[in-house]
PDB file of the backbone (N, CA, C, O) and the ligand in Angstrom, with CONECT records:
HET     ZN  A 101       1
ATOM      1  N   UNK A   1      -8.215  10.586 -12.805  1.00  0.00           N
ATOM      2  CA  UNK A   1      -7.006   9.845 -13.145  1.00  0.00           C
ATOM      3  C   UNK A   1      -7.076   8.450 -12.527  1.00  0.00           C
ATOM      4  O   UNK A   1      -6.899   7.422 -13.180  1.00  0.00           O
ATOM      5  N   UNK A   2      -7.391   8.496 -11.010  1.00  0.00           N
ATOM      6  CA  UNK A   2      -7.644   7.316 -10.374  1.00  0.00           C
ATOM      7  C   UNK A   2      -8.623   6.732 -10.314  1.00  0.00           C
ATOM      8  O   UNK A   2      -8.823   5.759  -9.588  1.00  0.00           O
ATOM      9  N   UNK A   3      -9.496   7.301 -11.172  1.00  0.00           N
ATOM     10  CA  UNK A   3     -10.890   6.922 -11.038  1.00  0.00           C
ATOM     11  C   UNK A   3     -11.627   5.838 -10.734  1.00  0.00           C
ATOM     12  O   UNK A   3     -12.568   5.690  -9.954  1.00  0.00           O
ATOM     13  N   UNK A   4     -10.852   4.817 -11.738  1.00  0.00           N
ATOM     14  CA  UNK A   4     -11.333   3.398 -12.181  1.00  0.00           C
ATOM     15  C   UNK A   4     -10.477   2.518 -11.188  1.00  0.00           C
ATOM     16  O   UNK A   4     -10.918   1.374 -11.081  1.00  0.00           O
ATOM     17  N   UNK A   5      -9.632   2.725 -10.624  1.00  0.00           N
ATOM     18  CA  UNK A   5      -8.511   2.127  -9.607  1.00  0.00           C
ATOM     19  C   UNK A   5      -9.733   2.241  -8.130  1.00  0.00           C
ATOM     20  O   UNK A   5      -9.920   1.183  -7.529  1.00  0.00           O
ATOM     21  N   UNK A   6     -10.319   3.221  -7.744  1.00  0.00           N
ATOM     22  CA  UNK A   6     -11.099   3.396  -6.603  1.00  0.00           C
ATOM     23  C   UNK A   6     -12.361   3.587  -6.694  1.00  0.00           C
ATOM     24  O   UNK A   6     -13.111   4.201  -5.936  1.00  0.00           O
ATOM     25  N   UNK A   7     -12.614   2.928  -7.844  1.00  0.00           N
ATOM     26  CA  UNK A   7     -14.224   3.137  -7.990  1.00  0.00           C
ATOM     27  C   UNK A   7     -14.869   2.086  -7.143  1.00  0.00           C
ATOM     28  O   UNK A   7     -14.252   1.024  -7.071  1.00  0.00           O
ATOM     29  N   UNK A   8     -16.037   2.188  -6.466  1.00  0.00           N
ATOM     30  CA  UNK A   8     -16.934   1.497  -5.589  1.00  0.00           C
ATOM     31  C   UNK A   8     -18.213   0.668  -6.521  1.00  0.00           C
ATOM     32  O   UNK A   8     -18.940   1.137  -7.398  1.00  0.00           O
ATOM     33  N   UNK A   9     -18.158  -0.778  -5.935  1.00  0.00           N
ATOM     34  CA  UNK A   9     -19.067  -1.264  -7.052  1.00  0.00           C
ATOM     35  C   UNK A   9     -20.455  -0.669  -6.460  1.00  0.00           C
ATOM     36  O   UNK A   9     -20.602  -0.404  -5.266  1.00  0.00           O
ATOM     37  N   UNK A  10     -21.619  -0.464  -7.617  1.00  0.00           N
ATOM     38  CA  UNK A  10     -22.795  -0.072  -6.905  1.00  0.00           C
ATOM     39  C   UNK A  10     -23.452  -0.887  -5.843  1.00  0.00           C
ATOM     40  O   UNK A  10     -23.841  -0.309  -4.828  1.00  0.00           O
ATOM     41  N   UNK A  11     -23.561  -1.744  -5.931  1.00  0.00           N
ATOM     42  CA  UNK A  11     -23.866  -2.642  -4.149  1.00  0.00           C
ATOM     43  C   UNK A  11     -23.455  -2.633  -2.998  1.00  0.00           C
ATOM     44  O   UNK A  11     -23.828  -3.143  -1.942  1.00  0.00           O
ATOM     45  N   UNK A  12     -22.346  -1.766  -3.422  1.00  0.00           N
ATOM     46  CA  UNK A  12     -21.527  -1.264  -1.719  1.00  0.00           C
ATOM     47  C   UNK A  12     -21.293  -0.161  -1.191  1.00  0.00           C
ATOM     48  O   UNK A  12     -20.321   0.237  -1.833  1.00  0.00           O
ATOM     49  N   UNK A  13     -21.499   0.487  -0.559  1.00  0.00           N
ATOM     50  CA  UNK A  13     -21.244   1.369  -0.075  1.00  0.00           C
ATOM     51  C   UNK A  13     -20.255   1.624   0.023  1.00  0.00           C
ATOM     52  O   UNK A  13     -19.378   0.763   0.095  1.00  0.00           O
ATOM     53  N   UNK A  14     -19.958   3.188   0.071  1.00  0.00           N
ATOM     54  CA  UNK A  14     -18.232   3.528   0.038  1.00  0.00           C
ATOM     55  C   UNK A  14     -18.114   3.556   1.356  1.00  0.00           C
ATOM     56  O   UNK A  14     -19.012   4.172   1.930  1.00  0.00           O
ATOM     57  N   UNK A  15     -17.199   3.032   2.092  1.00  0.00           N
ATOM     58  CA  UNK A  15     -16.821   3.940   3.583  1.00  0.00           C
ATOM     59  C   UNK A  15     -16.638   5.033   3.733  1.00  0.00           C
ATOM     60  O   UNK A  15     -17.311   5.607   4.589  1.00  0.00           O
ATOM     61  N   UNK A  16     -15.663   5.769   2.969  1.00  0.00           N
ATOM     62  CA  UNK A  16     -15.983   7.355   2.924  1.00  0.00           C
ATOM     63  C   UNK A  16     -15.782   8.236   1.614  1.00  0.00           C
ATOM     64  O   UNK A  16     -15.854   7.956   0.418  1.00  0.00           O
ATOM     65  N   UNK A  17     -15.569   9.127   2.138  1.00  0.00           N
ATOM     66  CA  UNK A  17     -16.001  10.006   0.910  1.00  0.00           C
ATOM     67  C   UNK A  17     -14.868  11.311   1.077  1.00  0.00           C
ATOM     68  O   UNK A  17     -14.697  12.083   2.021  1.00  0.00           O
ATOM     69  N   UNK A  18     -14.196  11.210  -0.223  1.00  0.00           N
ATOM     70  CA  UNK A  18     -13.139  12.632   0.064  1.00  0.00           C
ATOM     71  C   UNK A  18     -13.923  13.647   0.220  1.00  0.00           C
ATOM     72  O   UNK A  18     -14.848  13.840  -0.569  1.00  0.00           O
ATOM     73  N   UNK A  19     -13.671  14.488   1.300  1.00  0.00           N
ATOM     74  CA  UNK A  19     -13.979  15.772   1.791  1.00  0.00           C
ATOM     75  C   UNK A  19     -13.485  16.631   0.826  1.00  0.00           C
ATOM     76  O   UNK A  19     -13.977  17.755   0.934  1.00  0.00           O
ATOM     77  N   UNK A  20     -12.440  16.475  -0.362  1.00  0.00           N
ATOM     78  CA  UNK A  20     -11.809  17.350  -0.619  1.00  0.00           C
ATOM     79  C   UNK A  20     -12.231  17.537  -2.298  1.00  0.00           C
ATOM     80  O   UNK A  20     -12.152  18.542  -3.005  1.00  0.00           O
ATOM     81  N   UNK A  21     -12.554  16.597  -2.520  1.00  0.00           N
ATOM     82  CA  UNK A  21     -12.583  16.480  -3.793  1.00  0.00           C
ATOM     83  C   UNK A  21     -13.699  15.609  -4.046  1.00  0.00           C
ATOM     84  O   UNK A  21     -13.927  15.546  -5.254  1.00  0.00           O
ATOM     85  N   UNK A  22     -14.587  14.816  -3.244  1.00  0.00           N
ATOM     86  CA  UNK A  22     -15.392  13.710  -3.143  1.00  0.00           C
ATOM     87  C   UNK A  22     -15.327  12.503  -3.757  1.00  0.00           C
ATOM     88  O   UNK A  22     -16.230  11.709  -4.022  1.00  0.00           O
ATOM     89  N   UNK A  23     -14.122  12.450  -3.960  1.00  0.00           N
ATOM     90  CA  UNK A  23     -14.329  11.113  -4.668  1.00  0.00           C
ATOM     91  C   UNK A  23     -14.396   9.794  -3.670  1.00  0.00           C
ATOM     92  O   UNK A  23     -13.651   9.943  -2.702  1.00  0.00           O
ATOM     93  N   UNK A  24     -15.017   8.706  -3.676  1.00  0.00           N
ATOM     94  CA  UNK A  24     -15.908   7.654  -2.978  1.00  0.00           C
ATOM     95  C   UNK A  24     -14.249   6.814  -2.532  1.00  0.00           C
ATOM     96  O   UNK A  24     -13.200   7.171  -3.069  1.00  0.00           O
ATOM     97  N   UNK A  25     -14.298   5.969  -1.742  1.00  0.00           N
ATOM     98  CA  UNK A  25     -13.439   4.957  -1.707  1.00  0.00           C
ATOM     99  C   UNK A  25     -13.965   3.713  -0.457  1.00  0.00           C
ATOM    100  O   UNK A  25     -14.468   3.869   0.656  1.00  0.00           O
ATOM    101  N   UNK A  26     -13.618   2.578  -1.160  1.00  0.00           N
ATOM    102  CA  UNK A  26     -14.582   1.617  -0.627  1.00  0.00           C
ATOM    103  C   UNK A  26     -13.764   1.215   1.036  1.00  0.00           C
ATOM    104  O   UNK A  26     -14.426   0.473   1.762  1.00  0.00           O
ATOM    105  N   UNK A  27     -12.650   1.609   1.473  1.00  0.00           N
ATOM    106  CA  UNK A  27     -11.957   1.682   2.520  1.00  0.00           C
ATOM    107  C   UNK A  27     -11.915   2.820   3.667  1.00  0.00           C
ATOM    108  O   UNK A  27     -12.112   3.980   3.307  1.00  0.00           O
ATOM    109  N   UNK A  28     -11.764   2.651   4.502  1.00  0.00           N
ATOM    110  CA  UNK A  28     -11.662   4.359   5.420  1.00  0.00           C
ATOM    111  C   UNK A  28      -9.809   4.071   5.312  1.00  0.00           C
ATOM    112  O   UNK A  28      -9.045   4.989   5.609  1.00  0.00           O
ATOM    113  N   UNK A  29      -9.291   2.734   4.869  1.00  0.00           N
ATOM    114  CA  UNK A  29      -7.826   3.232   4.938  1.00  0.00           C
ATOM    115  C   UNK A  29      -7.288   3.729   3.815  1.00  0.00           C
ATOM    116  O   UNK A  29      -6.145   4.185   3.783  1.00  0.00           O
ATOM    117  N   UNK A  30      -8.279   3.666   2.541  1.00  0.00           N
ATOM    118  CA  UNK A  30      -7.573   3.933   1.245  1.00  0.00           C
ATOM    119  C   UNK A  30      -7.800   5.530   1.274  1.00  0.00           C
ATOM    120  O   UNK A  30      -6.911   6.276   0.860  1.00  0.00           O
ATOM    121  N   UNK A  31      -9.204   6.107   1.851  1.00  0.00           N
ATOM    122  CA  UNK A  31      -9.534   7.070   2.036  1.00  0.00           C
ATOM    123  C   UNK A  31      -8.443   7.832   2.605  1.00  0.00           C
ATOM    124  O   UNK A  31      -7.984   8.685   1.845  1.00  0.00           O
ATOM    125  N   UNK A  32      -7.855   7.733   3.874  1.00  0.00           N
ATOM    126  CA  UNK A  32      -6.754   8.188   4.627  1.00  0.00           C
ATOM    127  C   UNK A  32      -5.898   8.315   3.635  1.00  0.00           C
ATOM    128  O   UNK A  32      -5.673   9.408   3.117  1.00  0.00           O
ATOM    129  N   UNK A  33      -5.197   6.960   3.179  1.00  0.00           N
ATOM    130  CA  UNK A  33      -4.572   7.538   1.954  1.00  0.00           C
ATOM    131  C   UNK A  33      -4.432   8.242   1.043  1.00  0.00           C
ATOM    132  O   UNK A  33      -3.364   8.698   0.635  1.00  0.00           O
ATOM    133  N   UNK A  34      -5.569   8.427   0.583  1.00  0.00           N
ATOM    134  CA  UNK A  34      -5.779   9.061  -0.383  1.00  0.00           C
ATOM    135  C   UNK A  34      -5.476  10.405   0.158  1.00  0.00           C
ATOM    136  O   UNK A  34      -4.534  10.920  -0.444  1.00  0.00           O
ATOM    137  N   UNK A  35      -6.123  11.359   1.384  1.00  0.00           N
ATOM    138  CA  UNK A  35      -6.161  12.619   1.445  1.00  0.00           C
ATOM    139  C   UNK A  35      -4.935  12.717   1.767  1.00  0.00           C
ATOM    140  O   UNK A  35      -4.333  13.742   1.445  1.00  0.00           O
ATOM    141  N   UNK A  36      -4.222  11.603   2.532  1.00  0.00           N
ATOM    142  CA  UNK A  36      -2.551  12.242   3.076  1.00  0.00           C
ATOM    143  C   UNK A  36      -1.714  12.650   1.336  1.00  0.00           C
ATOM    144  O   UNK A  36      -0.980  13.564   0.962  1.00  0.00           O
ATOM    145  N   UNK A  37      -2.270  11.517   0.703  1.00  0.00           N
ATOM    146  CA  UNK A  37      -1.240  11.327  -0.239  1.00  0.00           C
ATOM    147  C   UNK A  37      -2.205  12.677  -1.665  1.00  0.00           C
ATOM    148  O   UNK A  37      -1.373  12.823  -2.561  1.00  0.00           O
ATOM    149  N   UNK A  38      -3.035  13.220  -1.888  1.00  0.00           N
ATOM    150  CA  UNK A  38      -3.761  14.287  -2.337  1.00  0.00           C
ATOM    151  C   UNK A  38      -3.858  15.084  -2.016  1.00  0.00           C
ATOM    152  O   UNK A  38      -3.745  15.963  -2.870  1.00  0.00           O
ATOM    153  N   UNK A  39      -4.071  15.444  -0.947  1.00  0.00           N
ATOM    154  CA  UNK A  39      -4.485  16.762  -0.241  1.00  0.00           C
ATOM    155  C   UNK A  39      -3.528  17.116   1.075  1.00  0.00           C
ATOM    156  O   UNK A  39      -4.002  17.559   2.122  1.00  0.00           O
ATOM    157  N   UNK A  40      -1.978  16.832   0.850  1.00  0.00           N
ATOM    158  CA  UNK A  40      -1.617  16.602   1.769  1.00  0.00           C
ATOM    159  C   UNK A  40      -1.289  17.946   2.942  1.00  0.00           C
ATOM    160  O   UNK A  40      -0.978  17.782   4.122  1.00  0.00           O
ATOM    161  N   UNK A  41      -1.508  19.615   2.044  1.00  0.00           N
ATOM    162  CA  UNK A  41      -1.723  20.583   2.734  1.00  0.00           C
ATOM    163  C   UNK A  41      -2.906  20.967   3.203  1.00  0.00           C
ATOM    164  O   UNK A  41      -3.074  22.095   3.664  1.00  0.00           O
ATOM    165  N   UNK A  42      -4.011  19.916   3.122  1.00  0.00           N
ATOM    166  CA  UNK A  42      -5.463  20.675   3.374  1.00  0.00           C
ATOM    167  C   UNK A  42      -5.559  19.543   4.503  1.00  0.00           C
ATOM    168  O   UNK A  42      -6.722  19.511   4.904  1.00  0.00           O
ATOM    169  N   UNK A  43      -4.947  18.823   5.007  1.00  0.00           N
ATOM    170  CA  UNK A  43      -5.323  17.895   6.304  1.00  0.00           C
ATOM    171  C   UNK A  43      -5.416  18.971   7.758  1.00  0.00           C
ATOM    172  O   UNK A  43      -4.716  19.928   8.088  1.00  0.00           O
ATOM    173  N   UNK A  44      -6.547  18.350   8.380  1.00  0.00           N
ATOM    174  CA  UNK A  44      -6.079  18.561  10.072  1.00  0.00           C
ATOM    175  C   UNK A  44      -5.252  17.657  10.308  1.00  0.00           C
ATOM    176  O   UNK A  44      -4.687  16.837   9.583  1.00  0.00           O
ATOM    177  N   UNK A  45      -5.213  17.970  11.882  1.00  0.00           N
ATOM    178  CA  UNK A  45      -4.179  16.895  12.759  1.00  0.00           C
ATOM    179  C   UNK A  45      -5.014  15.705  13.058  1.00  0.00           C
ATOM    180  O   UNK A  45      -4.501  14.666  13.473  1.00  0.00           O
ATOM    181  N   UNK A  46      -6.132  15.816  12.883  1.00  0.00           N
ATOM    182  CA  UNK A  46      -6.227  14.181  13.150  1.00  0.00           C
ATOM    183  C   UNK A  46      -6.103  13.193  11.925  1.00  0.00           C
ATOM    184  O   UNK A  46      -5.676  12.040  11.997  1.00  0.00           O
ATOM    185  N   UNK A  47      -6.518  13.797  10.863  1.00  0.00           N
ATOM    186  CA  UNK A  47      -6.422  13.538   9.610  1.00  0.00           C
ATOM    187  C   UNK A  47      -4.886  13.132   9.064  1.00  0.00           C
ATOM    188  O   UNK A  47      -4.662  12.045   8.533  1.00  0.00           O
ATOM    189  N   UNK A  48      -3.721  14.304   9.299  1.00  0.00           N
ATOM    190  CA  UNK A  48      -2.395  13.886   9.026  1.00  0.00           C
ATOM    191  C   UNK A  48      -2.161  12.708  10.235  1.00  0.00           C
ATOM    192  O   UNK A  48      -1.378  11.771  10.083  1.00  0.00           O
ATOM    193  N   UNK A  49      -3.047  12.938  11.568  1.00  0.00           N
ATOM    194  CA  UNK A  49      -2.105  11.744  12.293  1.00  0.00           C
ATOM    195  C   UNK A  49      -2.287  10.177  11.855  1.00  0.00           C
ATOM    196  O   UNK A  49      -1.363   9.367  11.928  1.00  0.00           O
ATOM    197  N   UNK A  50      -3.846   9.798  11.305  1.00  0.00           N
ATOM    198  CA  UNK A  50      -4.740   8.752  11.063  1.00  0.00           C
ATOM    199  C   UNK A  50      -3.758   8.323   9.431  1.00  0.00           C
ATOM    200  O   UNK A  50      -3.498   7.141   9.206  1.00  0.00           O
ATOM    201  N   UNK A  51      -3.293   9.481   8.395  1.00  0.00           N
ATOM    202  CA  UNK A  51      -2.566   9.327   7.597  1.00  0.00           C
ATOM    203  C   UNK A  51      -0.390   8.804   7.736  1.00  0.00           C
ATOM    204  O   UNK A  51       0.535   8.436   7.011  1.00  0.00           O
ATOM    205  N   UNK A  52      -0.665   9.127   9.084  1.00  0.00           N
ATOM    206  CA  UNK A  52       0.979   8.557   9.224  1.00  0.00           C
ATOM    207  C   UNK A  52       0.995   7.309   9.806  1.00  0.00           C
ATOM    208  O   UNK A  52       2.018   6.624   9.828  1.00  0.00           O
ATOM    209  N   UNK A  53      -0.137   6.932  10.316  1.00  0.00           N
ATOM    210  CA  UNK A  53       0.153   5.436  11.061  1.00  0.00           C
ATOM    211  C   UNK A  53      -0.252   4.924   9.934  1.00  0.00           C
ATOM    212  O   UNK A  53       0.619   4.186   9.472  1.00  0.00           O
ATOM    213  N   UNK A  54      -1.523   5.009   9.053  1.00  0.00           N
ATOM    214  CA  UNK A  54      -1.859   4.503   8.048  1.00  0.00           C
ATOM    215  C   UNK A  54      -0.847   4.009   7.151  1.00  0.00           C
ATOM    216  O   UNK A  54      -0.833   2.852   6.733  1.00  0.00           O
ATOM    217  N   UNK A  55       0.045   4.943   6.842  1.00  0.00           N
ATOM    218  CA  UNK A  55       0.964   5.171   5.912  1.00  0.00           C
ATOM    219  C   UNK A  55       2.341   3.985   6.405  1.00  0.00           C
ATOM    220  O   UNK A  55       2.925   3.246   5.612  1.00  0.00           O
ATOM    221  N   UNK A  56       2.557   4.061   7.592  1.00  0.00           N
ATOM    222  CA  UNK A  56       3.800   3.312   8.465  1.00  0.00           C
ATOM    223  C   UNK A  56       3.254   2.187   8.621  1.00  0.00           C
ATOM    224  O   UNK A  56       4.049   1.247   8.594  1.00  0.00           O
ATOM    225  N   UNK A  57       1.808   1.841   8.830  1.00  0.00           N
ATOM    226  CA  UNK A  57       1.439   0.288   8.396  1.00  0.00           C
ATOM    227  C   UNK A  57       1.252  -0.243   7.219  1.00  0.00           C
ATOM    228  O   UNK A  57       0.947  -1.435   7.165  1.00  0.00           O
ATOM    229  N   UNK A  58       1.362   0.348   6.297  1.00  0.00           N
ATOM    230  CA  UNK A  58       1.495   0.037   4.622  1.00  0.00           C
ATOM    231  C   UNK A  58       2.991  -0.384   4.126  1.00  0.00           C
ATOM    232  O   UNK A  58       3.314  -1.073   3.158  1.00  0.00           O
ATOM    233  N   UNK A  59       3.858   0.307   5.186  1.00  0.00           N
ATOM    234  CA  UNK A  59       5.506   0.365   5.259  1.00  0.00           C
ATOM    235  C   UNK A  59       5.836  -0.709   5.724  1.00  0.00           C
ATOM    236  O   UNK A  59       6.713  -1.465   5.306  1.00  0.00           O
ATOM    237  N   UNK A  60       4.985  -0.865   6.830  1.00  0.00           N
ATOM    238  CA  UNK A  60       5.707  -2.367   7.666  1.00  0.00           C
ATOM    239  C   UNK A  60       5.635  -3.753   7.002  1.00  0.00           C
ATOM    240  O   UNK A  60       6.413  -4.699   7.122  1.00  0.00           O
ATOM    241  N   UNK A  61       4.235  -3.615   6.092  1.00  0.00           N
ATOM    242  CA  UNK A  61       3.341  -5.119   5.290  1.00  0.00           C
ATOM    243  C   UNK A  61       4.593  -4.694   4.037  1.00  0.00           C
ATOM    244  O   UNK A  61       5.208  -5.640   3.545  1.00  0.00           O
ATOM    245  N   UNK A  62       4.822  -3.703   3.710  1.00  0.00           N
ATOM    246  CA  UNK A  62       6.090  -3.445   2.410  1.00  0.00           C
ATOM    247  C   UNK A  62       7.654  -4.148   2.463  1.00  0.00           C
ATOM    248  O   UNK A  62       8.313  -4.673   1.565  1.00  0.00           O
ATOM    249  N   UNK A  63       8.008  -3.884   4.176  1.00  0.00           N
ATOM    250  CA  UNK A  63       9.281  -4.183   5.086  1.00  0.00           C
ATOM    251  C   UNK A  63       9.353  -5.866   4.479  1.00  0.00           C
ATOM    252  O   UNK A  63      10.169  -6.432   3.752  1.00  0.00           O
ATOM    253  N   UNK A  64       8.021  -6.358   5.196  1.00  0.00           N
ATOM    254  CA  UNK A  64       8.240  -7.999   5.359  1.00  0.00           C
ATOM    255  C   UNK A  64       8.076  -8.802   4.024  1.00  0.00           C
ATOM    256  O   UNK A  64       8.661  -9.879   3.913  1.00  0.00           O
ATOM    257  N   UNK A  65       7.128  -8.206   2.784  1.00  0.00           N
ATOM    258  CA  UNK A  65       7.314  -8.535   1.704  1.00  0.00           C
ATOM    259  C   UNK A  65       8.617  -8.570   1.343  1.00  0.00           C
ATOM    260  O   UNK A  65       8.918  -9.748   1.154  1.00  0.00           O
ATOM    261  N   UNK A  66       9.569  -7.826   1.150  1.00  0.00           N
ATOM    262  CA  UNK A  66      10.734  -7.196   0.358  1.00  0.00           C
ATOM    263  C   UNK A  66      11.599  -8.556   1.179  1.00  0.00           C
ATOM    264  O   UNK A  66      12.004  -9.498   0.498  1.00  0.00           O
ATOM    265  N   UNK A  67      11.823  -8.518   2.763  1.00  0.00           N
ATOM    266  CA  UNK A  67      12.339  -9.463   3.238  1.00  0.00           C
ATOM    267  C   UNK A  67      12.522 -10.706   2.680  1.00  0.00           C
ATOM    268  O   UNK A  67      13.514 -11.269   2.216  1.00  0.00           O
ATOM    269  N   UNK A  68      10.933 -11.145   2.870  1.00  0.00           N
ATOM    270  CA  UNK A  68      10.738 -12.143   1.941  1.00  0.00           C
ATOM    271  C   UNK A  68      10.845 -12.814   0.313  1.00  0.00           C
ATOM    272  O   UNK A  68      10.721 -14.001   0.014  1.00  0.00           O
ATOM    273  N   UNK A  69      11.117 -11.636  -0.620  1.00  0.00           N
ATOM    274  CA  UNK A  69      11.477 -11.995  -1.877  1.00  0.00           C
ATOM    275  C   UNK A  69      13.222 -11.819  -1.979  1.00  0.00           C
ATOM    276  O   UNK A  69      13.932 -12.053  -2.957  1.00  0.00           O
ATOM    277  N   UNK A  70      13.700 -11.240  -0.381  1.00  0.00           N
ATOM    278  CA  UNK A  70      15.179 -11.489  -0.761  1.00  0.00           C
ATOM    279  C   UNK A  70      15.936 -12.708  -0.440  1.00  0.00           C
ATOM    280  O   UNK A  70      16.968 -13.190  -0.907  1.00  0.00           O
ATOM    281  N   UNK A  71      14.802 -13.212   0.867  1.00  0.00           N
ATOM    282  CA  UNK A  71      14.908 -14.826   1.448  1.00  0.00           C
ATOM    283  C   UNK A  71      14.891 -15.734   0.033  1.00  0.00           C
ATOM    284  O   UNK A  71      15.714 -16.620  -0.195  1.00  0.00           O
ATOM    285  N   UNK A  72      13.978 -15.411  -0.727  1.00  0.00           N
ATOM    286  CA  UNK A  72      13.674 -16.413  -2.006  1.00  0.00           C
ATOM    287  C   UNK A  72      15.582 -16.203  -3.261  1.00  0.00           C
ATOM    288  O   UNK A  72      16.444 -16.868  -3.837  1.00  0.00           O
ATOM    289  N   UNK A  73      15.179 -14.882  -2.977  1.00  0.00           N
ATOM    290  CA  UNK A  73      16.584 -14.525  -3.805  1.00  0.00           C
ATOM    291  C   UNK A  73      18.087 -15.153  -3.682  1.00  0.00           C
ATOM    292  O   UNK A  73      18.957 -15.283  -4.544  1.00  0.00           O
ATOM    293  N   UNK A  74      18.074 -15.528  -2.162  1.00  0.00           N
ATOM    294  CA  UNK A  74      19.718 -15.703  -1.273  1.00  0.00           C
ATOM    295  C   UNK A  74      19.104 -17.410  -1.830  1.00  0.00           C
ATOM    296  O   UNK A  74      20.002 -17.855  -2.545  1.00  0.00           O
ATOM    297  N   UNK A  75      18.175 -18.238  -1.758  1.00  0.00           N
ATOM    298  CA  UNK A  75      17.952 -19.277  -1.438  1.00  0.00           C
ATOM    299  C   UNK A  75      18.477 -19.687  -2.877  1.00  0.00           C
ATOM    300  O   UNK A  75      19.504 -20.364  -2.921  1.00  0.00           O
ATOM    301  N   UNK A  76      17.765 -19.280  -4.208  1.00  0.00           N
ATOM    302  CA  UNK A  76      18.179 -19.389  -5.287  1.00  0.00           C
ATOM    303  C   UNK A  76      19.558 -19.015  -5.818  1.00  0.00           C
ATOM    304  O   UNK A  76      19.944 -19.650  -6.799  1.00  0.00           O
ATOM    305  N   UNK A  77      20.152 -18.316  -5.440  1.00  0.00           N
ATOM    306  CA  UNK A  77      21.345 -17.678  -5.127  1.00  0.00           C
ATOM    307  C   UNK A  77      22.242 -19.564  -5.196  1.00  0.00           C
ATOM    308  O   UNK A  77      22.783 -20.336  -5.986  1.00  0.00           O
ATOM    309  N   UNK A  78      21.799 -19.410  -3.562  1.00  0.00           N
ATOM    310  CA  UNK A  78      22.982 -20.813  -3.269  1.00  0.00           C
ATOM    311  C   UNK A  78      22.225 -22.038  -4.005  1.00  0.00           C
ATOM    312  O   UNK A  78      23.104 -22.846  -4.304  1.00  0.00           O
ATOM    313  N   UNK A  79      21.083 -22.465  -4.381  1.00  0.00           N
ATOM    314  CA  UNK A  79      20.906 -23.760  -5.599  1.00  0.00           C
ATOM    315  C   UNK A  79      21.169 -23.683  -6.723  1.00  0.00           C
ATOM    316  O   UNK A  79      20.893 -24.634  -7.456  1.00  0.00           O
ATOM    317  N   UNK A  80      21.967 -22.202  -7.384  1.00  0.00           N
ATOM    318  CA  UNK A  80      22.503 -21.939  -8.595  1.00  0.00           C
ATOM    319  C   UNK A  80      23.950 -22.570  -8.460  1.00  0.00           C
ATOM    320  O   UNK A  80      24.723 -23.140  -9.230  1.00  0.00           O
ATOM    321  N   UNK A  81      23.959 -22.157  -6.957  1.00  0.00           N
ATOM    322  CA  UNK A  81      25.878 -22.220  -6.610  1.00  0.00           C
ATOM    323  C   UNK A  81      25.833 -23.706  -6.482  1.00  0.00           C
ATOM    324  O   UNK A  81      26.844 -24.352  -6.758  1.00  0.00           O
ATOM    325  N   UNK A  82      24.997 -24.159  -6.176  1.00  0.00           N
ATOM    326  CA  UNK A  82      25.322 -25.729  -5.511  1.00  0.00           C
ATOM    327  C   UNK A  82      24.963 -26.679  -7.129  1.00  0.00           C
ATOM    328  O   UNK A  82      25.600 -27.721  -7.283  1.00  0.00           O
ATOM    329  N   UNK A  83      24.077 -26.306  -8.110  1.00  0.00           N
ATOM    330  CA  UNK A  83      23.998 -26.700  -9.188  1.00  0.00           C
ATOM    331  C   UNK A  83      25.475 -26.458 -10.291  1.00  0.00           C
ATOM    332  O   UNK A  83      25.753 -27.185 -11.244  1.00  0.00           O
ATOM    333  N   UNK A  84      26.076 -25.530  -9.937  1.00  0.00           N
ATOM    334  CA  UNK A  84      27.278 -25.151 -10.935  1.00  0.00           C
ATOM    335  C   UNK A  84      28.678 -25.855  -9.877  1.00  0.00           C
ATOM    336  O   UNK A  84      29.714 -26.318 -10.355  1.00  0.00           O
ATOM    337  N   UNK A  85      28.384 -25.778  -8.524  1.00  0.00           N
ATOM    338  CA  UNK A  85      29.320 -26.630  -8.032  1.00  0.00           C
ATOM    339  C   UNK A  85      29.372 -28.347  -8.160  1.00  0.00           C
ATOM    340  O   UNK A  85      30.332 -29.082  -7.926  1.00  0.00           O
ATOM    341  N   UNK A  86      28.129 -28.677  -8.570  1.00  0.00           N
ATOM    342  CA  UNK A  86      28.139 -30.057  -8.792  1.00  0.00           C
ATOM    343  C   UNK A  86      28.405 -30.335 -10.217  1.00  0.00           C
ATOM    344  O   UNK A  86      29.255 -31.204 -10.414  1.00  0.00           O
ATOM    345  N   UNK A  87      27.838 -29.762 -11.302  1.00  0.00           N
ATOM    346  CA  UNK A  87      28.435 -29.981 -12.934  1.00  0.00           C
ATOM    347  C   UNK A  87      29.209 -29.678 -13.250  1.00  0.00           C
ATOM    348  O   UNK A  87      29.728 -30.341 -14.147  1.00  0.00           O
ATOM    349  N   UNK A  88      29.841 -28.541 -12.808  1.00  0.00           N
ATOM    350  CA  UNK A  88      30.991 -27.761 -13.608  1.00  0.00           C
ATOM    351  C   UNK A  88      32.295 -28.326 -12.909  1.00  0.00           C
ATOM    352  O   UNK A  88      33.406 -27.941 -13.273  1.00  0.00           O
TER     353      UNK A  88
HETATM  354 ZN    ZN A 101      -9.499  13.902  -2.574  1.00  0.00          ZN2+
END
């Protein structure tokens, strides 16, 4: 399904390799991902732990994006207001 989304070009080596299913991924963090978010009853504990920080640093880079397109949002917000307060 994901095939073509995590496929590894042939000149590179994958970093790892699902244990579970083998499929290649050119990251050890997409890898993590992948098994938390696939295999999420067949993990050990180091595996679910390496998958929750993984996962909570994907959250945090998510946090400050979102921040940031609402900063853009409020900003446009008030040059709509300040454009309709000056013509209208
Ligand atoms: Zn897998």
């Amino acid at each position: 399904m994901s095939q073509i989304q995590t496929a590894v070009p042939k000149d590179e080596t994958p970093a790892g390799e699902c244990g579970y299913c083998g499929q290649p991924f050119p990251t050890t963090e997409r890898l993590v991902l992948h098994k938390g978010l696939e295999h999420p009853d067949q993990l050990d504990k180091s595996e679910r732990e390496a998958f929750t920080s993984t996962f909570s640093a994907e959250d945090d880079s998510l946090r400050q994006l979102r921040l940031k397109m609402l900063g853009v949002l409020i900003l446009l917000y008030f040059a709509f207001l300040m454009v309709y307060a000056v013509f209208a």
